[in-house]
N, C-alpha and C positions, 0 to 999 in steps of 0.2 A: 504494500500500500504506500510504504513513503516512496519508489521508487517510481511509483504511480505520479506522484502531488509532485516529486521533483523535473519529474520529466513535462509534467502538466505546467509548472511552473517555468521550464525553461523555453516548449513552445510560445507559451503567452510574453514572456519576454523577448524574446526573436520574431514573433510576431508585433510589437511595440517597435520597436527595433527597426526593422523597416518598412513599417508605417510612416517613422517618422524621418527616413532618409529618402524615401520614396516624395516624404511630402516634402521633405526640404530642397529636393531636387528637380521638384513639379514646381515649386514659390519661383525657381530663376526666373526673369522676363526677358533677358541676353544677356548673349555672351559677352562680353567687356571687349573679347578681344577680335570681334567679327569686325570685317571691312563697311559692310553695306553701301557699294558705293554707289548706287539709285539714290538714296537716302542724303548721301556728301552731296548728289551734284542737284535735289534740291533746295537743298542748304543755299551751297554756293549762288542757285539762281534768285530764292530770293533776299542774300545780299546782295545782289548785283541788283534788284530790285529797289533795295534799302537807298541804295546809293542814288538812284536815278529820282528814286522820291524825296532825296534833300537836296539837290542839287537843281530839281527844278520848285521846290516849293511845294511840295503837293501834299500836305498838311494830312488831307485825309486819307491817303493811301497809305502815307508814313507810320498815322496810327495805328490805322489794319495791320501791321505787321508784327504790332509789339503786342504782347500778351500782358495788358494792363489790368490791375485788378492789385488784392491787397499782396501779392507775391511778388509783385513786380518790383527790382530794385535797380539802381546804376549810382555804379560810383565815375563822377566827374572829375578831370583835372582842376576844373574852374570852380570846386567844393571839395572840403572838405567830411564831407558830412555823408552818409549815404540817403540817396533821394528816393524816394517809394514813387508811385506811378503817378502823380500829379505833380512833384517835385520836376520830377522828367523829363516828362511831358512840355509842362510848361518854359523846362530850359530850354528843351532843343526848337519848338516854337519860336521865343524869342530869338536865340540865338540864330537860327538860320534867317530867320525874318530881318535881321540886322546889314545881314551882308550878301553882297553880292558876286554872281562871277567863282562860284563854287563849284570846286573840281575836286572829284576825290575818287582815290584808287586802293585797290586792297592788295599791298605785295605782301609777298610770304607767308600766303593762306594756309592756313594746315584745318581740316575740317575733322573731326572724330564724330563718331556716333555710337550714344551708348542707346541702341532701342528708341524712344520717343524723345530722347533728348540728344541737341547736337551741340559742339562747341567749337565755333569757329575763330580762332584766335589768328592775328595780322598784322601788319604794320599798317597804320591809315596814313598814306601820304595825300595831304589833300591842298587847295591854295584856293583864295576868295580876296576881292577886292574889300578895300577898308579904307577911307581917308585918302583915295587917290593913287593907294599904294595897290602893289600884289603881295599878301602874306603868303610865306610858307611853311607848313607846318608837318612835322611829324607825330603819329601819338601810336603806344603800343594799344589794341585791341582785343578785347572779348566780350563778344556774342555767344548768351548760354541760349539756344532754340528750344523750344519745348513745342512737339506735335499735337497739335489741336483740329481733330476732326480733320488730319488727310492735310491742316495747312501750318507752315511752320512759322512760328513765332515768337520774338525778340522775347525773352523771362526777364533776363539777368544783362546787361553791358558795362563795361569797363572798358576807363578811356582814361590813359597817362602819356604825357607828353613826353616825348624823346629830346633833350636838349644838349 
């Protein structure tokens, strides 16, 4: 009889056992280290989107793109401070709204994708008139994407000036 209960007792623990490796290996959603590259070169296209939407003003298409809401954050060269999605918002508004003659390119894109999230980091080489002058500026970049309904959109940005 005890060889009964121990043998009883060791199925129901191997059955526990992997239950819960079976479950913890059904919880992954991807692989970390998969390519996806469908996924990069939507990415890619709508920053190339991003771009054409500040550069000509286009306010409302700019915002389609960001995924605004209490999660949405960016850290600014021109603050300290981290800006939640009206902070934002309202900079890059103003800001683009100020100058004109804005050009902007993304070298040294490297694009990852973990599943519905992408993270496109770059150099922002861009230039805009200001006071008669041509600026030009460098800033390091990152764009965290996050997949919303099949469309991909701005979470998280980070922008530091190269000087």
């Amino acid at each position: 009889m005890a060889n009964q209960s121990l043998l009883t007792a060791q199925l129901i623990t191997s059955a526990l056992l992997l239950a819960f490796i079976t479950g913890c290996a059904s919880a992954r959603t991807a692989d970390p280290h998969a390519d996806y590259p469908e996924k990069r070169e939507q990415i890619e296209r709508r920053l190339r989107e991003v771009i054409v939407a500040c550069e000509t003003k286009d306010f409302a298409r700019l915002d389609s793109y960001h995924l605004y809401g209490s999660k949405f954050t960016k850290f600014s060269g021109s603050s300290t401070e981290r800006l939640d999605a009206a902070a934002g918002r309202k900079g890059e508004h103003d800001g683009l709204g100020a100058i004109n003659g804005l050009k902007m390119r993304a070298d040294a894109l490297k694009i990852d994708v973990f599943g519905d999230v992408g993270i496109a980091t770059f150099i922002l080489d861009y230039s805009f008139e200001s006071g008669g002058q041509t600026i030009q500026r460098k800033d390091r970049s990152t764009l965290v994407f996050v997949n919303e309904n099949g469309a991909w959109k701005i979470a998280h940005e980070h922008l530091s000036q190269i000087k």
